[in-house]
N, C-alpha and C positions, 0 to 999 in steps of 0.2 A: 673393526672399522671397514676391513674389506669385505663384509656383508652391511652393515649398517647406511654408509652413504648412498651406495646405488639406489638400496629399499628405501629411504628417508627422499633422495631425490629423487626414485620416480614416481613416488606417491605426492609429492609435489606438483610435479609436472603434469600426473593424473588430476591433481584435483585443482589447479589451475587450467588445464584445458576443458575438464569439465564446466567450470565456470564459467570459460571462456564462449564454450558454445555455446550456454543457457542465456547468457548475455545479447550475444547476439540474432540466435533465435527471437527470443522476445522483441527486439528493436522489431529481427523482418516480420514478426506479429503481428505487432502497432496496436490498433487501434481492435482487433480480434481477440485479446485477451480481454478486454473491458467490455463486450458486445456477449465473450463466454459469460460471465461473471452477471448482465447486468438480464442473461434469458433465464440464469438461475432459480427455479422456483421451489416451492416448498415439497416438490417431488426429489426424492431420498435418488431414484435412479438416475437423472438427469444430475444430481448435486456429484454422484459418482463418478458420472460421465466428463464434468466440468473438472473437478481432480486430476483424474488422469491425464486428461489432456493438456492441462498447465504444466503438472509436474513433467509431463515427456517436454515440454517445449524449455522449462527452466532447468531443466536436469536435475532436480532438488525434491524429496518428499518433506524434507526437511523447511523449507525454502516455503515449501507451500502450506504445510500447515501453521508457521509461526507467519504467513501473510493471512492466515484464515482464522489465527487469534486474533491480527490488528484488525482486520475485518469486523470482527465479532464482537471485539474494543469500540468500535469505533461505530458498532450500531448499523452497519453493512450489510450483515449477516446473522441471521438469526441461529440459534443452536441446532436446530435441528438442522439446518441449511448446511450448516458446518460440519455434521455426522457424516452426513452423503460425500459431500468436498473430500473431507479427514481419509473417507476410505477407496476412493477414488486414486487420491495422491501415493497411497500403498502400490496401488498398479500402476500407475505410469511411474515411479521409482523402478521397475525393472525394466526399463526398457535398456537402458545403459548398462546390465550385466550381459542383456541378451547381445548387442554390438558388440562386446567383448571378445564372447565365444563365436564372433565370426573370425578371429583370430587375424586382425586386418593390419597385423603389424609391420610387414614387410608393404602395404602403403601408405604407413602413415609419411615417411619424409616426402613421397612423393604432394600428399596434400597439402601439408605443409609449404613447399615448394611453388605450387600451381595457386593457395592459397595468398601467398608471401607477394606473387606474379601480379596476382589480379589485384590487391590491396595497395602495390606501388604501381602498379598502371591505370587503374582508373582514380577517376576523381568523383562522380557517382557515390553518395552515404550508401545506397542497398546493396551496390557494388561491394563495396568494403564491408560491410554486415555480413552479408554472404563468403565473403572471401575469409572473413576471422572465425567465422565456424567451419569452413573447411579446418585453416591454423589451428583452433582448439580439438578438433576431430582427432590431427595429425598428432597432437601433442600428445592427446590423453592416449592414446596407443604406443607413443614413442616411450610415456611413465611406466604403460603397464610394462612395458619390453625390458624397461632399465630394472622395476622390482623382480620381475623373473630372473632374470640373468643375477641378480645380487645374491639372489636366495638359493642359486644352484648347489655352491659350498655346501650348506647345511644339508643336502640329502645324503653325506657319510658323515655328519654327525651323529656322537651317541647321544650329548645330551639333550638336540634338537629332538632327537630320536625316543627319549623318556619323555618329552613333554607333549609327542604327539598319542603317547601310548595312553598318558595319565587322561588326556584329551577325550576317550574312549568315554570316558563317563559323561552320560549327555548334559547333567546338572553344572557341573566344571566347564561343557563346551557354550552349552548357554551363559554363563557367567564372562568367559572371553570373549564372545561375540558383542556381548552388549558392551564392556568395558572398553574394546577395540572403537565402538562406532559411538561412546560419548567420549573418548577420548579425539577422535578423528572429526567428529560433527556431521559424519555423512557416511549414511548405510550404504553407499552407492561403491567410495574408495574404500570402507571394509570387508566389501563381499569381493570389492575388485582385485585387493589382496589376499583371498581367500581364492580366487581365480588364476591367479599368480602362483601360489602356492600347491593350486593343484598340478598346475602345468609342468611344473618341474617333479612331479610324481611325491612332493612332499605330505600331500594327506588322502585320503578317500574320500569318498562323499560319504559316509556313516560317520567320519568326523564334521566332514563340511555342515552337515544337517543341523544338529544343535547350534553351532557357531553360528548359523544363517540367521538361525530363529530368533538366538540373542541378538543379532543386529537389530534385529527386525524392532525389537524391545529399545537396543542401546538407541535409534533413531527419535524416541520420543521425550527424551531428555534434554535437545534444542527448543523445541514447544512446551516444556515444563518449565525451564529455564527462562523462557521468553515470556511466559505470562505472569512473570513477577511484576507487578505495578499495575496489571492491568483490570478491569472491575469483575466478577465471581463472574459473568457469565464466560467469561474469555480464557478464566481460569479450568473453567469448565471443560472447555471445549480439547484444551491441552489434557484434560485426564480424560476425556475421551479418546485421544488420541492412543493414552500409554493403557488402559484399559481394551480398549480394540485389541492390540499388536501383542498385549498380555495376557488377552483369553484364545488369541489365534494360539499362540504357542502351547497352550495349555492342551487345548484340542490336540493340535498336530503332534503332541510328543505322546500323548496319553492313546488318541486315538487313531489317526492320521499317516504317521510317522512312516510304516513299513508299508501300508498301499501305497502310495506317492510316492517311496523312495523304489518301488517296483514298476512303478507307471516311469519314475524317470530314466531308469535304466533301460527301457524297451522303449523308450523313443530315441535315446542318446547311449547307446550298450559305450560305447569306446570313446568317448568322448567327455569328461571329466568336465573343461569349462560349461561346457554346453549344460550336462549335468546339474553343475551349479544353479546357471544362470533358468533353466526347465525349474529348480526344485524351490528357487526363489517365485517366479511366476504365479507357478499354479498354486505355492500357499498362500500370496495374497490375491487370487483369483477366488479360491476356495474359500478364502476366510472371510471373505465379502459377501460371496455368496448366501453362505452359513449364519454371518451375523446380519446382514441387511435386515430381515424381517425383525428383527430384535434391536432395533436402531433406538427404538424410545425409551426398552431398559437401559441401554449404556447411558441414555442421557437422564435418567432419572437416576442411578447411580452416580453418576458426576454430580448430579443435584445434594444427593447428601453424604457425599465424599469434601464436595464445598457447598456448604449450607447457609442460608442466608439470603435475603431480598436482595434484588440486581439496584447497585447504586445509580439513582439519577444523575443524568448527567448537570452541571448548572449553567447559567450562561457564562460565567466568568470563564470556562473550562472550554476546549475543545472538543466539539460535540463529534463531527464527521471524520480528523485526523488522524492515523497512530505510521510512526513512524516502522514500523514492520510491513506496510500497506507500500512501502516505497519499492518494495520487491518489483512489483509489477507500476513500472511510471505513469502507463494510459490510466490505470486505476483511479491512481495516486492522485493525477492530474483531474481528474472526474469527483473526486473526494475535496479536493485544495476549492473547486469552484464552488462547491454545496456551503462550504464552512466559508468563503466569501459573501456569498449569498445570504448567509445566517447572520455571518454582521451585520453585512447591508440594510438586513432589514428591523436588527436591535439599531442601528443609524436612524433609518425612517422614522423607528417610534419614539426614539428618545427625540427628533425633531418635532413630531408633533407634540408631545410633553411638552418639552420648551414654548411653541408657540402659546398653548394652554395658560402655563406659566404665565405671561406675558398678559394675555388677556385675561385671565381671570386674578392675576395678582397672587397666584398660591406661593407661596414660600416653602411647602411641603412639597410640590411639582417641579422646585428648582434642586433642592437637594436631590432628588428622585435621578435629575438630567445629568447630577455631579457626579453622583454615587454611576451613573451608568459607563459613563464616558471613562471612571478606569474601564471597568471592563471594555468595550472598546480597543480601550490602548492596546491594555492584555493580549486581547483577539490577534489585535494588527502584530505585535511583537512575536507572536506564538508564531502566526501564520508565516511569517516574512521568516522568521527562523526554518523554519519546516519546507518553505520554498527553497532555502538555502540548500537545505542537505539534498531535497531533487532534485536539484542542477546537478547535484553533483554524483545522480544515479545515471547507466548507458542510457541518455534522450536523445530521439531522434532530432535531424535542425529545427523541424515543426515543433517538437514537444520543448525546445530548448526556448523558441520561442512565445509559447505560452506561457511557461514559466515566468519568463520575463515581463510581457502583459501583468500577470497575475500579481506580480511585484507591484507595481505601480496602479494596481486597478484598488488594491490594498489601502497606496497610499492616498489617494483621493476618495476612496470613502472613508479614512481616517480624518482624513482633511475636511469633509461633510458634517462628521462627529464633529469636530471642534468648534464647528460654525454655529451648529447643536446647544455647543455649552457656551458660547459665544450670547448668544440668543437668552441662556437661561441667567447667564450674568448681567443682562441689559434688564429681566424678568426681576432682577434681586433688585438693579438699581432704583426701577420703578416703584416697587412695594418700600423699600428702603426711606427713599426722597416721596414719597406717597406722590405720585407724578401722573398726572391727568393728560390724556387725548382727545383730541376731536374727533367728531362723528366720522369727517370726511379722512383721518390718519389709522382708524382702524378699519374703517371698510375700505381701504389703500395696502394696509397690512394685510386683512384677508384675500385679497386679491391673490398679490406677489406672494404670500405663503401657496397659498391654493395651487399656482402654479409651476410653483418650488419643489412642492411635494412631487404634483405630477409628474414633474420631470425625473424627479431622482428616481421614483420610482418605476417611472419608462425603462430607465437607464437598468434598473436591477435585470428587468425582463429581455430586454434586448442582450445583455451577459449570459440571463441564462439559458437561454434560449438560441445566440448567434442569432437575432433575429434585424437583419441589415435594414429594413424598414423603418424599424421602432427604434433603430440608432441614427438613423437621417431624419426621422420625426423628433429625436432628443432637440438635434442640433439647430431647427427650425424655431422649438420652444425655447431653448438658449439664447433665440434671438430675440424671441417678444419677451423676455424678463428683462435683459440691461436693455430693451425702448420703454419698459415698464417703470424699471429703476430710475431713466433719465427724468420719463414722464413724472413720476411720485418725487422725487429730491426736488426738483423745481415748483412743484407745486407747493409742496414744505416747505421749503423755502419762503415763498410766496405769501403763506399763511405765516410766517415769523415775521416777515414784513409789516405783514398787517395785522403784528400781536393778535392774532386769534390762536396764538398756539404761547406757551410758554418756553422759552430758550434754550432750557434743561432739559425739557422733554423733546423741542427739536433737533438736538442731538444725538440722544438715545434713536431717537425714532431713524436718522437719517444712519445708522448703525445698523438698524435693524433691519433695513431693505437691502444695505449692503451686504450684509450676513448671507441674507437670502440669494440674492442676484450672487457670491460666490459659491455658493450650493448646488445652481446650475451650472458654473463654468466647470467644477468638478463632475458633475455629470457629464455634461458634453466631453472633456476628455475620457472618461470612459468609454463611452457611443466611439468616441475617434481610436478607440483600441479595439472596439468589435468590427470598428470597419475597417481596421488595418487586415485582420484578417482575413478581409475579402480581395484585399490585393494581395496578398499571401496565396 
């Protein structure tokens, strides 16, 4: 126990400050991570480049390729897009062994400290963002310090002593390396206890080498694990990842091995973390380099490792969501608006349906509107659940308040849909009651439809767009529909007065403008949530 807690708590502490700073990093991001991701193009070096520099900022390879499945789930990102990403996230994953080996443990309480200072003195969000990655900095060194110190004991053990000997066989070091980092879920905190370990003079680097390697392997077993549910191409991209990490090692133990462990010693002769943290680098610098040109076999092997045509997505389903995607919030939040938008605009058509309906009498075009309006619902439910869980990811007060928008922008184009089916049920009533209009009540209807639509569909664009104009221009059209509706009900009116209209039909009828004229009032709340944002 007097080795087990220390090592158990500061590998804790390790992989909770870790977290902590990747958290925070991302917040002071913002809006930079979704700008990396959205310049990504179908160039292999640039997809690399975007990798790395995610995974340095989240402190996770892990993190980042089970975000570049949801990606890839989620229609994001394309396969080959994702090779480049996958091998990217390899190199920025060492950047936190290389911190290690600057041996910054005698300040971490201090950042901690100055971290702790500026987090209860200011009131400032960046303030505090800044000040909790100091606090995770401070922490994840204060973990490494507690697993050294826990593990000093064991260097006059014999049997720790026999297990470092047996260790000598690279096949057995590779097999604990990887068990180590799928047991842990992070190559980062088992290379960082393999740094640990060095430092107390408990292995060499000719053990550390095989052990690395299998990290390197155990790290793709969160991304294999992760693509359970999600469609072959996503599955793909996870054996792309364990296929990389698994032919680097093949190379580096077969061929590799003794130059690099010669190049690492003559950078770092004395120096064992450092050691490490060099012999982790340069083999996914290396292994990158090596298989980069060969990027389209790995994905043609993942092709028939998972065989089969990529599943369409359907409308009922979530086309743009996966909740791995929530990694990075600016993303996520950039994805939650697309899949808005994709209702919005199954809304639109099942409205014009319904009007169709209506005027043409189909009975085939009302079921069409019913059968759509679940889905819809579906949509709205999925959605509103999925905004749930990223409130409850690190957002900044802007992204908290988007969220929130986005809640409510949901539920008034749900409330659009319903007016939709509202419409296709006045459509039943007519064909049902075989119910006749006057000249002057359909070309009344085509009007305030016509302008119904317009507006809703202003309203999609000014959303997706933020475009303040075409939300001040909703709000204008919102107002000629209820003078429209007032004008059209009195005039109906007017005509059942003077029986030129039938009784039954002028109630449907005066239903059906209302339907409409609420169509726009839910638009215009919309428009008034694109334009909160301008006082924001």
């Amino acid at each position: 126990m007097d080795i087990a807690l220390p090592v158990l708590g500061g590998l804790g502490l390790f992989l909770y400050g870790m977290n902590l700073m990747g958290m925070d990093l991302q917040k002071a991001a913002g809006e930079k991570l979704k700008k990396l991701i959205e310049i990504l193009t179908n160039n292999r070096l640039m997809g690399v480049l975007v990798g790395a520099l995610v995974t340095m900022v989240i402190q996770s390879s892990s993190a980042t390729t089970v975000m570049v499945i949801g990606f890839v789930n989620a229609g994001l990102m394309t396969l080959s897009q994702a090779t480049g990403v996958i091998m990217g996230a390899n190199i920025g994953t060492t950047i936190t062994a290389q911190l290690i080996a600057f041996k910054l443990t005698d300040l971490a309480p201090l950042a901690v400290a100055i971290g702790v200072g500026v987090w209860i003195a200011s009131s400032r969000k960046r303030a505090k963002n800044l000040a909790e990655i100091m606090i995770g900095f401070g922490i994840l060194f204060i973990g490494m310090d507690m697993m050294g110190n826990g593990l000093k004991p064991l260097a006059g053990n014999p049997i720790f002593s026999n297990i470092m000997v047996s260790l000598e066989d690279p096949f057995l070091g590779i097999l604990v390396g990887l068990g180590l980092t799928t047991i842990v879920q992070s190559s980062s905190a088992s290379i960082g206890l393999l740094q640990a370990l060095a430092s107390q003079g408990l292995i060499g680097l000719d053990i550390a080498f095989p052990i690395l390697f299998g990290d390197n392997i155990g790290t793709t077993t969160t991304a294999l694990i992760s693509s359970v549910g999600t469609n072959k191409t996503a599955k793909r991209a996870a054996v792309i990842h364990f296929l990389f990490n698994l032919m680097g090692t093949i190379i580096f133990m077969t061929l590799l091995r003794r130059p690099i462990e010669n190049i690492v010693l003559k950078i770092s002769p004395n120096d064992i973390q450092r050691q490490i943290a060099n012999a982790h680098t340069l083999f996914n610098l290396i292994n990158v380099a090596i298989q980069l040109p060969f990027a389209r076999l790995l994905v043609k092997a993942a092709m028939k490792l998972v065989p089969g045509d990529v599943e369409e997505t359907t409308e009922a389903g979530l086309k743009y969501l996966d909740l791995r995607i929530i990694e990075t919030p600016s993303i996520a939040l950039g994805q939650v608006t697309k899949e808005v938008l994709r209702m919005g605009k199954i809304v639109e058509d099942n409205l014009v349906i319904a009007a169709k309906a209506f005027k043409n009498k189909d009975e085939k075009m009302t079921q069409e509107v019913f059968s759509q309006e679940k889905v819809i619902n579906r949509l709205e439910k999925d959605i509103v659940e999925y905004l749930v869980e990223l409130s409850n990811a690190p957002l900044s007060d802007e992204q908290h308040i988007q969220v929130n928008i986005l809640i409510n922008v949901v539920n008034d184009i749900e409330r659009v849909g319903d007016h939709a089916d509202n419409i296709a049920e006045l459509a039943q009533i007519v064909i049902d009651d075989r119910l006749h209009f006057s000249d002057d009540a359909i070309e009344e209807f085509d009007t305030i439809f016509a302008k119904s639509q317009e507006v809703f569909k202003k309203t999609l664009e000014a959303l997706k767009d933020v475009d303040f104009d075409k939300a001040r221009q909703v709000l204008k059209l919102e107002e000629e529909i209820d003078a429209l509706e007032e004008e059209y009900r009195a005039s109906h009116i007017e005509r059942l007065n003077k029986l030129l209209c039938q009784p039954s039909s002028g109630a449907v009828f005066l239903d059906l403008i209302s339907n409409l004229e609420r169509v726009s009032d839910h638009s215009s709340n919309i428009s008034l949530y694109v334009l909160d944002q301008l006082k924001d």
